[in-house]
N, CA, C and O atoms as a Tripos MOL2 file, in Angstrom:
@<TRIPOS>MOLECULE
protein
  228   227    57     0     0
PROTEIN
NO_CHARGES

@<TRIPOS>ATOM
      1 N           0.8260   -1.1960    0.0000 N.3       1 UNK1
      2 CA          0.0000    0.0000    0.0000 C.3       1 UNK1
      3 C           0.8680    1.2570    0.0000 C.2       1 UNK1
      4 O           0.6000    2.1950   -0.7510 O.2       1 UNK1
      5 N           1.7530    1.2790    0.7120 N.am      2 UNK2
      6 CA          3.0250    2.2790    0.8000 C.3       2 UNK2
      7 C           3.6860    2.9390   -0.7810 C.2       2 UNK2
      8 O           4.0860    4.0800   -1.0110 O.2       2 UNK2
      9 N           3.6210    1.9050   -1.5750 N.am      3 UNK3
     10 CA          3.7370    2.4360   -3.0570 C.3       3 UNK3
     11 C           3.1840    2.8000   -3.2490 C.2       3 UNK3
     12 O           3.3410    4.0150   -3.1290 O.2       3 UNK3
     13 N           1.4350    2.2110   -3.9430 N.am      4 UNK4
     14 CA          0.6140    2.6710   -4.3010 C.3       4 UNK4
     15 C           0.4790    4.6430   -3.7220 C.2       4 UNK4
     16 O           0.4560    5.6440   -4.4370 O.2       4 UNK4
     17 N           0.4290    4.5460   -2.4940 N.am      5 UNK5
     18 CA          0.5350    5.9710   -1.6720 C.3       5 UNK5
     19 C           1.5960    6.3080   -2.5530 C.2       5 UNK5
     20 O           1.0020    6.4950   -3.6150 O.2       5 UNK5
     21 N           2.8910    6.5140   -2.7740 N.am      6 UNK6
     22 CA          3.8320    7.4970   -3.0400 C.3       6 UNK6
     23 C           3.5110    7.7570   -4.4940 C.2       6 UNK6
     24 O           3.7410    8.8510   -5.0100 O.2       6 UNK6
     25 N           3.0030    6.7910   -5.1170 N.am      7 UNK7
     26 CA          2.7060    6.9770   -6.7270 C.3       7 UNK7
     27 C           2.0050    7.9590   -6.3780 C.2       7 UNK7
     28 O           2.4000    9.1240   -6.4440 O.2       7 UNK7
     29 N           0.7630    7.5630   -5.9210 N.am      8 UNK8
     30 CA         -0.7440    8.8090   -6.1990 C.3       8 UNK8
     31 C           0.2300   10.3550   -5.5870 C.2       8 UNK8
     32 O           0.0350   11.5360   -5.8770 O.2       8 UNK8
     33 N           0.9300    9.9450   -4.9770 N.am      9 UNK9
     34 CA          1.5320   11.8970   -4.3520 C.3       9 UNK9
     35 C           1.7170   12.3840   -5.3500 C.2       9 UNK9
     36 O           1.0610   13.2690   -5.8990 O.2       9 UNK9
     37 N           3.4340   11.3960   -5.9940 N.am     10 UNK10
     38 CA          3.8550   11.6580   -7.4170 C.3      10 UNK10
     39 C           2.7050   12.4600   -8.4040 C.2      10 UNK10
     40 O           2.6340   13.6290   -8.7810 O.2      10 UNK10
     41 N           2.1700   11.7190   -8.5480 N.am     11 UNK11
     42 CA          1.1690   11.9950   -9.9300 C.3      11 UNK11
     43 C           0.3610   12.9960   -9.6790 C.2      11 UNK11
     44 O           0.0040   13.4920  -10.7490 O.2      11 UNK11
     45 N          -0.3590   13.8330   -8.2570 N.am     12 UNK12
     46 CA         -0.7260   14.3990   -7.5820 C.3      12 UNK12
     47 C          -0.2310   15.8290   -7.8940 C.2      12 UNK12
     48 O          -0.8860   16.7950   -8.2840 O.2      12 UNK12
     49 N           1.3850   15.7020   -7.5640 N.am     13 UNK13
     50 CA          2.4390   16.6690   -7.5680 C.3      13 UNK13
     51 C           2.6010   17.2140   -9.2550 C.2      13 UNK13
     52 O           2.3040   18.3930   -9.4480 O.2      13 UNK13
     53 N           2.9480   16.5870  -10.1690 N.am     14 UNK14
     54 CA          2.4720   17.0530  -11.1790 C.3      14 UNK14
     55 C           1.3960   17.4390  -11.6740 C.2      14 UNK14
     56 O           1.2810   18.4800  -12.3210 O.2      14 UNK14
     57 N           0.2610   16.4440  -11.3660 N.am     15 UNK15
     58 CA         -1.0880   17.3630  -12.3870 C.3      15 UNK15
     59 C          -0.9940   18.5900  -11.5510 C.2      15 UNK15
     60 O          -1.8830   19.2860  -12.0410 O.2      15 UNK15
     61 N          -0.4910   19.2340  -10.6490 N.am     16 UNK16
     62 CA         -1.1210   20.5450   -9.4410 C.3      16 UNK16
     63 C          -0.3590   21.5210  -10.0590 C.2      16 UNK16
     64 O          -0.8660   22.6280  -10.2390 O.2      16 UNK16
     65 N           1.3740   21.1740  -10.6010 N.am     17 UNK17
     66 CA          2.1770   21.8090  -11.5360 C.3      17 UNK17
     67 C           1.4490   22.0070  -12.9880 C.2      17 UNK17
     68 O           1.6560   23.1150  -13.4830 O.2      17 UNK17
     69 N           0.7120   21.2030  -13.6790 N.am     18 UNK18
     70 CA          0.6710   21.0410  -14.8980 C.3      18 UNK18
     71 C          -0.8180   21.8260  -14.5750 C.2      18 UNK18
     72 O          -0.7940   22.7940  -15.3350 O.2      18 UNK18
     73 N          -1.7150   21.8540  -14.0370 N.am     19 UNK19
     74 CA         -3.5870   22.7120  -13.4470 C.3      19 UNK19
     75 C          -3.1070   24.0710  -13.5140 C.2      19 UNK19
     76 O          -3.7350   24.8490  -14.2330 O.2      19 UNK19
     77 N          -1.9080   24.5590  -12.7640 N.am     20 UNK20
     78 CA         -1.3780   25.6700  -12.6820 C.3      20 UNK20
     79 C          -1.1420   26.4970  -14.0180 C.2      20 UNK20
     80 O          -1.3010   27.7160  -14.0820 O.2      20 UNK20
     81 N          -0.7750   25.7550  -14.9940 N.am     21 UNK21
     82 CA         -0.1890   26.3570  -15.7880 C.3      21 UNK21
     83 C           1.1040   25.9030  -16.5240 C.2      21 UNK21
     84 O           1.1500   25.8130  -17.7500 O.2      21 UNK21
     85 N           2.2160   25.6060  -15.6550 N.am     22 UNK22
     86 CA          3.6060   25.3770  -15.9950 C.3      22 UNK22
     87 C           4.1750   26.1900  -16.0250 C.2      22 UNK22
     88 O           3.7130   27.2830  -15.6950 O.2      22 UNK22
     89 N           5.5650   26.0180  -16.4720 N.am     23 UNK23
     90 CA          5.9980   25.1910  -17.5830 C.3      23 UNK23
     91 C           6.3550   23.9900  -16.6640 C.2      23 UNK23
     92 O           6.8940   24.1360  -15.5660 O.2      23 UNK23
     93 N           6.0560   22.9500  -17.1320 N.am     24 UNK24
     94 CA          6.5760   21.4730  -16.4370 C.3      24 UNK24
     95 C           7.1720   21.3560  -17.8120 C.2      24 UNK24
     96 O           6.7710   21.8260  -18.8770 O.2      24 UNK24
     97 N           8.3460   20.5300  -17.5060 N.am     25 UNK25
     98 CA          9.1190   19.2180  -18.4130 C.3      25 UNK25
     99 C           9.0330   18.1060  -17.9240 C.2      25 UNK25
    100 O           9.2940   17.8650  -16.7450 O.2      25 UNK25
    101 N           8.5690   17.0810  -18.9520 N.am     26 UNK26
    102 CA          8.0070   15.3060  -18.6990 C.3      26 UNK26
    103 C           8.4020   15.2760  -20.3070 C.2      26 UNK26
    104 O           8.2780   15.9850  -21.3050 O.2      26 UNK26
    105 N           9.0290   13.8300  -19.8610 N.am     27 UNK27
    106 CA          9.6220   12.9130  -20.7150 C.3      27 UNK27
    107 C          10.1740   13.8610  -21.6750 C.2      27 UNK27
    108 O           9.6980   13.3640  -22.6960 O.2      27 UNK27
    109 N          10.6400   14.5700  -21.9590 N.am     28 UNK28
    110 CA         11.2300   15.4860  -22.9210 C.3      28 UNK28
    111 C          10.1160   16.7670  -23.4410 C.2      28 UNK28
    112 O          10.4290   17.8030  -24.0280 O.2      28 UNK28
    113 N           9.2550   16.4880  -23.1760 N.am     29 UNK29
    114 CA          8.3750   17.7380  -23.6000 C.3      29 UNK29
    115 C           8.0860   19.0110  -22.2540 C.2      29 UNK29
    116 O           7.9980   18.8410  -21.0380 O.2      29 UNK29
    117 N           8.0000   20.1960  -23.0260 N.am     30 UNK30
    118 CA          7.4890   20.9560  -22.1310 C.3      30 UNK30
    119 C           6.4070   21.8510  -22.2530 C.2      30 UNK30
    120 O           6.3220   22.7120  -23.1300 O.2      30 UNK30
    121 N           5.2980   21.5670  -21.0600 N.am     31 UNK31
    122 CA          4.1100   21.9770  -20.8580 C.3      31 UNK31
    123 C           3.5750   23.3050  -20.7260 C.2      31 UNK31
    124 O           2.6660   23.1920  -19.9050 O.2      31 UNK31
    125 N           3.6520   24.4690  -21.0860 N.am     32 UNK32
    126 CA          2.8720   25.5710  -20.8000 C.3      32 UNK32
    127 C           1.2870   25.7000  -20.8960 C.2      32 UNK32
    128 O           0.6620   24.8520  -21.5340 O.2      32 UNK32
    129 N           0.7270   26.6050  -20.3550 N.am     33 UNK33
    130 CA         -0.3730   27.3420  -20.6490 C.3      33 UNK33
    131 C          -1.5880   26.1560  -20.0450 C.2      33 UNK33
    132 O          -1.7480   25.4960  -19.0180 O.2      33 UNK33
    133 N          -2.3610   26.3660  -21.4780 N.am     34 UNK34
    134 CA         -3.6090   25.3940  -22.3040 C.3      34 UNK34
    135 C          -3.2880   23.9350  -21.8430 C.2      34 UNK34
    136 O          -3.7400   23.1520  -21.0080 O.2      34 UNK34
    137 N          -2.1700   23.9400  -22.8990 N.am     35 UNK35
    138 CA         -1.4440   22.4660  -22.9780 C.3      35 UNK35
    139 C          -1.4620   21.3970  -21.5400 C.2      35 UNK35
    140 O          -1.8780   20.2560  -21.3410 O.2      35 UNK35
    141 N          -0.7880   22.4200  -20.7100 N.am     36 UNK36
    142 CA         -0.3940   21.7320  -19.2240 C.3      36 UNK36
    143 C          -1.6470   21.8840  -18.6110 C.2      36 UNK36
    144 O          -1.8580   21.0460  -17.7340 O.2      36 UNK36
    145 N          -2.5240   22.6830  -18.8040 N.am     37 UNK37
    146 CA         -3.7850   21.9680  -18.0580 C.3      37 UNK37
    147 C          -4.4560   21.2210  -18.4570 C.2      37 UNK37
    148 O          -4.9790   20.5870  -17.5410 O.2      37 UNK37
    149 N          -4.8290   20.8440  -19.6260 N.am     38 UNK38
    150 CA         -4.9680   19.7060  -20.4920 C.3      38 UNK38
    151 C          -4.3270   18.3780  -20.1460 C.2      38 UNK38
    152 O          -5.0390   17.3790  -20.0410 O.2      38 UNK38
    153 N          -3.0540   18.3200  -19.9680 N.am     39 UNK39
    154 CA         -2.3220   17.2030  -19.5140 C.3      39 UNK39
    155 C          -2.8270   17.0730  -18.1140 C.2      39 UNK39
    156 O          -3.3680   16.0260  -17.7570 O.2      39 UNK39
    157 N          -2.6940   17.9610  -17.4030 N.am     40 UNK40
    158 CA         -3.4020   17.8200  -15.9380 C.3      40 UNK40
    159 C          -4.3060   17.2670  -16.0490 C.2      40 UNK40
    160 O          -4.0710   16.1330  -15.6310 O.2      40 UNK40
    161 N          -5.1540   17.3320  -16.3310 N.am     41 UNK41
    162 CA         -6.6840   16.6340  -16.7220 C.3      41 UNK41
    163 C          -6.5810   15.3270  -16.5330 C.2      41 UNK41
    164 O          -7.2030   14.7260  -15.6570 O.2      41 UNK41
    165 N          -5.6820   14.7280  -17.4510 N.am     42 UNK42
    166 CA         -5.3270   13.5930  -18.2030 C.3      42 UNK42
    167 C          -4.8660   12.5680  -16.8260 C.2      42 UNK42
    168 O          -5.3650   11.4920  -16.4970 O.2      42 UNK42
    169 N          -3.8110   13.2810  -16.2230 N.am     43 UNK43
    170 CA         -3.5520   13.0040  -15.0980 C.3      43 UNK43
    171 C          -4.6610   12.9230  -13.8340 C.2      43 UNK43
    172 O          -4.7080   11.8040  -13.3210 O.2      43 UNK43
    173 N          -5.4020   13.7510  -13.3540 N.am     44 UNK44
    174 CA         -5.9920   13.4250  -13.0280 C.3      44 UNK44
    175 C          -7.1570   12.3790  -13.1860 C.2      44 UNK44
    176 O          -7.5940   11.9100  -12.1340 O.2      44 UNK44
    177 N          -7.6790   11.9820  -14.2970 N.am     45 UNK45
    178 CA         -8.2690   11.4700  -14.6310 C.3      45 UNK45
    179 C          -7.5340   10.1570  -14.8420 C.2      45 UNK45
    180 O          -8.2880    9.3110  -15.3240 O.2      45 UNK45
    181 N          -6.8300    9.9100  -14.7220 N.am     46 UNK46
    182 CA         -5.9910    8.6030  -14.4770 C.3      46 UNK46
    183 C          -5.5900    7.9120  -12.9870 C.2      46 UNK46
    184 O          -5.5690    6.7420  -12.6070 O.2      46 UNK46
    185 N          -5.2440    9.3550  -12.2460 N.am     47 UNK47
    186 CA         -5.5230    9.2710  -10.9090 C.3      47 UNK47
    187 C          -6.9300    8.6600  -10.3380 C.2      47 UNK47
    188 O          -6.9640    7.7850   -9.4730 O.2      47 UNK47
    189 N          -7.8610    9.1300  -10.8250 N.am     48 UNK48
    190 CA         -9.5320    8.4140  -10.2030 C.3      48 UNK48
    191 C          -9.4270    6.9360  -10.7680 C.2      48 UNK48
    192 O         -10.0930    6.1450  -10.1000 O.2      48 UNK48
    193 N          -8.8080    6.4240  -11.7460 N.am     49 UNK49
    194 CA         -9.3260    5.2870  -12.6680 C.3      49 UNK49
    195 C          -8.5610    4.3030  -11.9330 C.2      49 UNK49
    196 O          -9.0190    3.1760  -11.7440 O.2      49 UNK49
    197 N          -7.0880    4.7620  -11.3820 N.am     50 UNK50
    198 CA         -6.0810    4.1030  -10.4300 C.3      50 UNK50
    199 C          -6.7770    3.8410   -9.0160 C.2      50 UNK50
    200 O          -6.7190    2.7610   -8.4280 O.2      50 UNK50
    201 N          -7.4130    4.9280   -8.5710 N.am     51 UNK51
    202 CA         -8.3370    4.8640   -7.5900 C.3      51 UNK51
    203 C          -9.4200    3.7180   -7.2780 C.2      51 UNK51
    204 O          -9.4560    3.0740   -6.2300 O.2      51 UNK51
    205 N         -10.3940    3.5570   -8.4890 N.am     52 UNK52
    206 CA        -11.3800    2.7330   -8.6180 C.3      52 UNK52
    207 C         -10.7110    1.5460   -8.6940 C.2      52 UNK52
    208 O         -11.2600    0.7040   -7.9830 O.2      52 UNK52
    209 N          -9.6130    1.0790   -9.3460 N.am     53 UNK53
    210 CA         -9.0460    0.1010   -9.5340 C.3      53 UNK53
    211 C          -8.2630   -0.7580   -7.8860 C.2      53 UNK53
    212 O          -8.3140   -1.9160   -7.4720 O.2      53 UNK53
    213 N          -7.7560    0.2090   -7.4740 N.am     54 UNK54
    214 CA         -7.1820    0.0880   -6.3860 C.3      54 UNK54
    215 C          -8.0620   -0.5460   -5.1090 C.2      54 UNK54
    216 O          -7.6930   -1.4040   -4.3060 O.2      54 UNK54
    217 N          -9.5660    0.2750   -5.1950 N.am     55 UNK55
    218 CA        -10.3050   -0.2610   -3.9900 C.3      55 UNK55
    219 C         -11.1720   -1.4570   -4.4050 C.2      55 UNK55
    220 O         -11.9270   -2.0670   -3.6470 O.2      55 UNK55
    221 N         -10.9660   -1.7180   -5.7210 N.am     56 UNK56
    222 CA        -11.9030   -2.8250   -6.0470 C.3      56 UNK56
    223 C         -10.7800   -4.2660   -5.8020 C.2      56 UNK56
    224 O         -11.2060   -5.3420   -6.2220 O.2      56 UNK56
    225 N          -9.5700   -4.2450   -5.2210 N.am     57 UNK57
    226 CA         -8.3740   -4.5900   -5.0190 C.3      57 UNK57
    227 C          -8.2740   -5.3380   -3.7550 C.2      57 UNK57
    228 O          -7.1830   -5.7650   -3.3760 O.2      57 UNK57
@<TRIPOS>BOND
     1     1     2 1
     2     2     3 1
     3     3     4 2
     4     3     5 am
     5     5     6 1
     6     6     7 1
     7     7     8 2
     8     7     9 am
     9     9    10 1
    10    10    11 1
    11    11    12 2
    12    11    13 am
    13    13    14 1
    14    14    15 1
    15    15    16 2
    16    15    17 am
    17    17    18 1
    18    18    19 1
    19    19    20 2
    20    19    21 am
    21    21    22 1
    22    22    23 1
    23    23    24 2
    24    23    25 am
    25    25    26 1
    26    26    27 1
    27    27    28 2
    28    27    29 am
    29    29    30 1
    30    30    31 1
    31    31    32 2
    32    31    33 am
    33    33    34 1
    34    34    35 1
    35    35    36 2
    36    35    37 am
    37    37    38 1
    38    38    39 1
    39    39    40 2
    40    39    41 am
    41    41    42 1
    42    42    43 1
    43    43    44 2
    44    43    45 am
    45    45    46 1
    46    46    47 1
    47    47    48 2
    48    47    49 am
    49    49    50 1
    50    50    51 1
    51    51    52 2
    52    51    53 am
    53    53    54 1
    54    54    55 1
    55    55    56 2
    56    55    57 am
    57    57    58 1
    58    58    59 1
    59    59    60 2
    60    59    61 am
    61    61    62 1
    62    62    63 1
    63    63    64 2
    64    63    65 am
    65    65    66 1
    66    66    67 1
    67    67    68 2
    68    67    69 am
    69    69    70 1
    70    70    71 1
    71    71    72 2
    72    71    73 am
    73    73    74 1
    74    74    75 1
    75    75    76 2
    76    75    77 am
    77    77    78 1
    78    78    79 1
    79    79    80 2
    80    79    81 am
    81    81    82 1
    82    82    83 1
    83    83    84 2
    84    83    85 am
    85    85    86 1
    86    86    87 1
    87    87    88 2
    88    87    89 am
    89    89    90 1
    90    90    91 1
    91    91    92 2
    92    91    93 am
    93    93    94 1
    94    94    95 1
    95    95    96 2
    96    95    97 am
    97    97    98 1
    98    98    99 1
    99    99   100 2
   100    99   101 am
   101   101   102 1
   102   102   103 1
   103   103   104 2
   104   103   105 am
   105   105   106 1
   106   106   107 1
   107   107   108 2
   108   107   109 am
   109   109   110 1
   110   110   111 1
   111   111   112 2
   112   111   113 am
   113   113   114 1
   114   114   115 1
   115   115   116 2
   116   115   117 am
   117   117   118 1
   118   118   119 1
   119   119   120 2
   120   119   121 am
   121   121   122 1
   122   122   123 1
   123   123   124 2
   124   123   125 am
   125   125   126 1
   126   126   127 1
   127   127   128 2
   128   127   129 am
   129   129   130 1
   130   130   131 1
   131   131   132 2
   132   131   133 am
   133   133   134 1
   134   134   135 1
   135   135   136 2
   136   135   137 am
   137   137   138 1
   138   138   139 1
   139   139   140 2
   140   139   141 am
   141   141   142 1
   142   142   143 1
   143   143   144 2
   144   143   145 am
   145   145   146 1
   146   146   147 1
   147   147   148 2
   148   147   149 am
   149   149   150 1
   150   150   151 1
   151   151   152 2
   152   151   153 am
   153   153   154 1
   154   154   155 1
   155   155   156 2
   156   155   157 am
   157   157   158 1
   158   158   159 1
   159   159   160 2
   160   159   161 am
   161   161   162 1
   162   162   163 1
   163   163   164 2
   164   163   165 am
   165   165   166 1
   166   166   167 1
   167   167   168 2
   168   167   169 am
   169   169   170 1
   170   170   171 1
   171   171   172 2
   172   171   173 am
   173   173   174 1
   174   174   175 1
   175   175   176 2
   176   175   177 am
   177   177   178 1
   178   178   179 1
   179   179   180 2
   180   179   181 am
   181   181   182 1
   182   182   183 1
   183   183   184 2
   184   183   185 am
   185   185   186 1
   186   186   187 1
   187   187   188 2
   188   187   189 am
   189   189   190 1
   190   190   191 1
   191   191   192 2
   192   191   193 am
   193   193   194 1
   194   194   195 1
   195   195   196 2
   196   195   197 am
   197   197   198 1
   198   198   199 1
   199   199   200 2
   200   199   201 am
   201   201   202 1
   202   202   203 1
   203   203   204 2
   204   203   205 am
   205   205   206 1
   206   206   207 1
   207   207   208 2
   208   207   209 am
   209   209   210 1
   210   210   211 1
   211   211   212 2
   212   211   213 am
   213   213   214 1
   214   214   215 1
   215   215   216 2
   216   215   217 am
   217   217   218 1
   218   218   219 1
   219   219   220 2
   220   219   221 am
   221   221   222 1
   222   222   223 1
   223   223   224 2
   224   223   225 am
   225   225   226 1
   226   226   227 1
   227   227   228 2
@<TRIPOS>SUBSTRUCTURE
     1 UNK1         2 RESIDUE 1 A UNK
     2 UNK2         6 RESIDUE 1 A UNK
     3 UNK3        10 RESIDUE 1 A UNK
     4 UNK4        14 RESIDUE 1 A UNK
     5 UNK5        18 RESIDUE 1 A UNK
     6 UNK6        22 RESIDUE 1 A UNK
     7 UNK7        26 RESIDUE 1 A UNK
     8 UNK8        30 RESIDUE 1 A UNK
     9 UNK9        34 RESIDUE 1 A UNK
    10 UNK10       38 RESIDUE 1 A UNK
    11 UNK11       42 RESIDUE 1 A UNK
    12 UNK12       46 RESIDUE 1 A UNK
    13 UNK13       50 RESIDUE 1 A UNK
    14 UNK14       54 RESIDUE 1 A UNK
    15 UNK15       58 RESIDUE 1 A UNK
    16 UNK16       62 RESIDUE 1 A UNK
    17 UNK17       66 RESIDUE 1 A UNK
    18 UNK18       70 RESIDUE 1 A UNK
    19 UNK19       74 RESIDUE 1 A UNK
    20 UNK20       78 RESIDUE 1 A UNK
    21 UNK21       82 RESIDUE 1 A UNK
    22 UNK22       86 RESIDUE 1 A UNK
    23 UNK23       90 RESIDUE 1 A UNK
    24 UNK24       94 RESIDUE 1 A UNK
    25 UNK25       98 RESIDUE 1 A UNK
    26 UNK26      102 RESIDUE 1 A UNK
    27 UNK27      106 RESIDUE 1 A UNK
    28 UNK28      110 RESIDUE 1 A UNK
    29 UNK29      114 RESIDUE 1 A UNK
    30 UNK30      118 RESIDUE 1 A UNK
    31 UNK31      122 RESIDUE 1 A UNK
    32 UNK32      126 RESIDUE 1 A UNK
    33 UNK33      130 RESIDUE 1 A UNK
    34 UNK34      134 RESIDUE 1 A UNK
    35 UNK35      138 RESIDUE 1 A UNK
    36 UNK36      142 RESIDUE 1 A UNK
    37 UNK37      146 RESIDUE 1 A UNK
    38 UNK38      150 RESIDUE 1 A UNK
    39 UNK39      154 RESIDUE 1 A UNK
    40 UNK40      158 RESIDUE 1 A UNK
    41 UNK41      162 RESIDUE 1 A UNK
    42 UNK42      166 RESIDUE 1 A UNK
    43 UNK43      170 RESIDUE 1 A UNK
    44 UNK44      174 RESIDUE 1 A UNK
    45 UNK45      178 RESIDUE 1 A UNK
    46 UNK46      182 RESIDUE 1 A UNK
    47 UNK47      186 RESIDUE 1 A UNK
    48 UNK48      190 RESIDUE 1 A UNK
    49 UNK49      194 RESIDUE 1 A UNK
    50 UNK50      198 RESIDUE 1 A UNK
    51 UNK51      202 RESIDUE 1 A UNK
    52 UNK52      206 RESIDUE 1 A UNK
    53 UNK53      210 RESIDUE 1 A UNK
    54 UNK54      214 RESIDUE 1 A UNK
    55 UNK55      218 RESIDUE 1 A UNK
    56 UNK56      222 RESIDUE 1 A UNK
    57 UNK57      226 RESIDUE 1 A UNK
């Protein structure tokens, strides 16, 4: 469970960088504006799906 926890921070910690605005850099690209809240999204929305998955676990 201790992983699972540090992932969701991880992923947490970026979409809050990427909701903001940016600029974040991931995997070689970098996020401003539109873009990075868009990706935030994405992230979050991966975050809930990890979620559902997790308690059905």
């Amino acid at each position: 469970m201790k992983k699972e926890t540090d992932f969701r921070i991880y992923l947490c910690d970026i979409a809050g960088s990427l909701l903001q605005g940016g600029p974040l850099e991931l995997e070689g690209n970098t996020y401003v504006g539109d873009e990075a809240r868009k990706k935030g999204m994405q992230i979050v929305d991966l975050i809930r799906v990890l979620g559902v998955y997790f308690k059905g676990k």
